[in-house]
C-alpha positions in Angstrom: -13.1 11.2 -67.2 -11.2 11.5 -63.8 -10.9 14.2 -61.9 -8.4 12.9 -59.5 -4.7 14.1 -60.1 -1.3 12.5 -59.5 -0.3 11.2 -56.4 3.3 13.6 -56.7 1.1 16.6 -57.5 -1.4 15.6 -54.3 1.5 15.1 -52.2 3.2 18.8 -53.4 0.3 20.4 -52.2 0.1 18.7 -49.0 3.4 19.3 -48.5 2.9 23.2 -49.4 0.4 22.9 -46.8 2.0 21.3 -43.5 4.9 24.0 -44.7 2.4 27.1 -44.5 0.9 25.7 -41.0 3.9 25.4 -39.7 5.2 28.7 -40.2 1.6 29.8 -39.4 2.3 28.2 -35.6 5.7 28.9 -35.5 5.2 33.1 -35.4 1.3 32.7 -33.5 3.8 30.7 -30.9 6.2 33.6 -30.9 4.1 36.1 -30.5 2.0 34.7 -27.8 6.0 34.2 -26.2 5.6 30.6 -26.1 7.9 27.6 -25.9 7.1 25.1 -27.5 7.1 22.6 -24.2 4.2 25.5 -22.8 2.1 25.2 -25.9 2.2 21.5 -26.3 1.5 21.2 -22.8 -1.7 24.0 -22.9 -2.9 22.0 -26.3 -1.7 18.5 -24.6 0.6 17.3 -27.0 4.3 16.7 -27.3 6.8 19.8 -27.6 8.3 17.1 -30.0 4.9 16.8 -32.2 4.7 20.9 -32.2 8.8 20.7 -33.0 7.3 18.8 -36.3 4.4 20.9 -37.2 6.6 23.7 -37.6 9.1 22.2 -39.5 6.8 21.3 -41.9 7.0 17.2 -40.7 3.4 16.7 -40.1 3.0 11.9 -41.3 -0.4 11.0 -40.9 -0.5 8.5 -43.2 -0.8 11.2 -46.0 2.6 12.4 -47.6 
């Protein structure tokens, strides 16, 4: 027997996931009383890549 599960159920819970991190960063940002062009350039990244974080928008490769 298998213990993998479907791809849609995988996929729920990832999305569940990059959800829950991003409203995770989104209030640790707020309360800190960052933007996010300040955080993304303190954790060198792109205020656009933190704009999808929180939002929940997180392609890797991995839906």
């Amino acid at each position: 027997m298998s213990n993998r599960q479907p791809i849609s159920r995988v996929n729920s819970q990832g999305n569940q996931l990059a959800r829950a991190l991003g409203r995770r960063l989104r209030y640790l940002r707020a309360q800190t009383g960052l933007t996010q062009l300040e955080l993304g350039r303190k954790a060198t990244m792109d205020r656009a890549f933190i704009s999808r974080i929180e939002r929940g928008r997180m392609e890797s490769g991995v839906s």
